[in-house]
N, C-alpha and C positions, 0 to 999 in steps of 0.2 A: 712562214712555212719551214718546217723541219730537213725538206728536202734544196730547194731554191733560195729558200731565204728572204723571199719576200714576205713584205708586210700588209698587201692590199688582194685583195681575190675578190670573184663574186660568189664564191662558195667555198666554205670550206671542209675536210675531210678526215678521218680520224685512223692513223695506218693503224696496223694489227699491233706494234708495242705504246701505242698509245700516245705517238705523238702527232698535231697538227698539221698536214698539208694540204697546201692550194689544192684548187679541181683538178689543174692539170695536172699535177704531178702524183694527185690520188689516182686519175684516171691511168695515168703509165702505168701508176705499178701495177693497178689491176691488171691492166689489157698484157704487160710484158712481162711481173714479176721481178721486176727491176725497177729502179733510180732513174729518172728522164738524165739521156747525156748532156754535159754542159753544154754542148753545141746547139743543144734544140734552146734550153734553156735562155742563150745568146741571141740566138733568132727571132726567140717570143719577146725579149725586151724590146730589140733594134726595131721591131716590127712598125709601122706608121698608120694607125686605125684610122680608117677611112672612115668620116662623120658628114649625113649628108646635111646640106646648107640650106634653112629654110626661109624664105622671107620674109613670111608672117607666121611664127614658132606658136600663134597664142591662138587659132583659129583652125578649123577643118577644112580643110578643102574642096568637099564636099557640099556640106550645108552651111557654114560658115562661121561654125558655134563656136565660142569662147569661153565653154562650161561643157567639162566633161569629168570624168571618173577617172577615165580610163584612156592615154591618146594610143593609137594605134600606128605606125608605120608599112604601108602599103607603097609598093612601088618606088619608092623612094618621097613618097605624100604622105602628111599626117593628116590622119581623120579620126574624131571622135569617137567614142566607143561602139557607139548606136552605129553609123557607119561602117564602121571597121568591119563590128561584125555580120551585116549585111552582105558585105561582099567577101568573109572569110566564108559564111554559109552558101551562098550562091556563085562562090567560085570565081568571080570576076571581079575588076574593079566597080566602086559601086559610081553610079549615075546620078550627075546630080541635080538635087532639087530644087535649084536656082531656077533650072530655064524648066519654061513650058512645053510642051511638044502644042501643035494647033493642028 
């Protein structure tokens, strides 16, 4: 990044003289017209990303598949695509197919 200095982003950005920066620091200058201060800059390194811990990474939680396209994270659960989006469409977590109702 032209601005920050870093070499890793998940997106990158292209300022008005034509050189590279990260999202964030594309997105300051849009939103301020300015250079992010080193201080936010300090902050976003030191930061500690919260990653949540699963105990079985390869399987849904839901139906219990360990073939997807696509894993989704809901709730802090990963569930299959099919899943996922089930309940991204109906608004809730989805129900799962395991148990029977009688």
């Amino acid at each position: 990044c032209a601005d920050c200095l870093t070499t890793s982003a998940p997106m990158w950005r292209i300022r008005q003289d034509g050189q590279r920066v990260c999202n964030a620091c594309g997105l300051h200058r849009r939103k301020y017209g300015r250079k992010r201060p080193l201080e936010i800059m300090r902050e976003c390194k030191n930061r500690v990303r919260r990653r949540t811990i699963f105990t079985d990474p390869e399987s849904c939680a839901n139906c219990g598949t360990t073939e997807s396209t696509n894993w989704r994270i809901i709730g802090g659960r990963r569930y299959c695509n099919a899943c996922g989006l089930c309940a991204i469409i109906n608004r809730r977590p989805p129900r799962s197919s395991k148990s029977t109702k009688k």
